[in-house]
N, C-alpha and C positions, 0 to 999 in steps of 0.2 A: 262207274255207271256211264252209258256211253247212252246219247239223244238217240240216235238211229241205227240199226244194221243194214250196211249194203248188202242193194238186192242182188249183186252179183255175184260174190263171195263169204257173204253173210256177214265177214268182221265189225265190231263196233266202230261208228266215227261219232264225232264229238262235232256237231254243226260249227261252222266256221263263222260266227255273229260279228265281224271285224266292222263297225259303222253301221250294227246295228241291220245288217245284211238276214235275212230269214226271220225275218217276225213279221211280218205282212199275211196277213188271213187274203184267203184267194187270190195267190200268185204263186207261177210256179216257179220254183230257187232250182240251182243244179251244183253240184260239188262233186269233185275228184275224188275218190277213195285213194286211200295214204296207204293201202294193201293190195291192191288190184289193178290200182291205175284208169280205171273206167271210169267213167260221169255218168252219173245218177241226177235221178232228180227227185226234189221233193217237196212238199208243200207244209202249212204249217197251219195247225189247230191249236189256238189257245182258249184252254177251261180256269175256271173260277172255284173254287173250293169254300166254302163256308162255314163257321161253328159259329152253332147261337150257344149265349151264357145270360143267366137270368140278370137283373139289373136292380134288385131291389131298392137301389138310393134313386132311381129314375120314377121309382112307381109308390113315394110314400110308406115305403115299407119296411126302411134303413137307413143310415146314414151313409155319405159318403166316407171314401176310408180315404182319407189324405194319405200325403206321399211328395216328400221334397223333391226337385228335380236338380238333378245331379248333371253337370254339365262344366265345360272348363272354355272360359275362365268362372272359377266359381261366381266372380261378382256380379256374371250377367247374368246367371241362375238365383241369388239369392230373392227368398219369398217367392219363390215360383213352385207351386203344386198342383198333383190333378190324382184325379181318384182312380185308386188300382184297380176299379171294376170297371168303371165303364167310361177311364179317359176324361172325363170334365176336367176343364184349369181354371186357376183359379192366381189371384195375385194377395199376395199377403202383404206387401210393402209397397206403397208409394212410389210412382216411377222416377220423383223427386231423386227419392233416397237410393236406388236401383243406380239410377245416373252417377250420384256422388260415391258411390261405390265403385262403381264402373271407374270414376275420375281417378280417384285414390289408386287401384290397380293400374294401371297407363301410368302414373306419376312413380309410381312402385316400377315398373316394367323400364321405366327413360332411366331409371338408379338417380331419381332427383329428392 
């Protein structure tokens, strides 16, 4: 799937975003066709898409569903959860103990 068809020749081009080059709302960008060899130009509109999902653990009406989070190195993950509906975190362990876990892996990682 190609971003734009040139208005010259019609072929698909693929915007050239090298530094983030064509994401500017009201500015005009200009690009070469890689089939036709003309310069074009074009401008750029960005939309927002949205889905609402109900949130019953937000409105009294259910529980949060926990959900470990999985993340590497496991040690800086461990006791770390948030709830599959609607994202809330939450910490199950001590930052104490988070730490000396974290230590132990590093002390694991030097082969001491």
């Amino acid at each position: 799937m190609n971003d734009i068809d040139c208005p010259y020749c019609g072929k698909g081009q693929d915007i050239n975003h090298d530094d983030g080059y064509g994401y500017e709302e009201d500015e005009v960008f200009e690009q070469e066709c890689c089939f036709c060899d003309k310069v074009f130009v074009f401008t750029t509109a960005i939309s927002f898409y949205y889905e609402a999902e109900k949130a019953p653990c937000k409105n009294g009406e259910g529980e949060h569903e926990w959900r470990d989070k999985i993340g590497s190195p496991r040690a800086a993950f461990m006791g770390k959860q948030f709830c599959s509906v609607c994202d809330e975190q939450r910490d199950t362990m001590a930052p104490e103990d988070r730490n000396a876990a974290m230590e132990k892996y590093f002390t694991e990682l030097r082969g001491e």
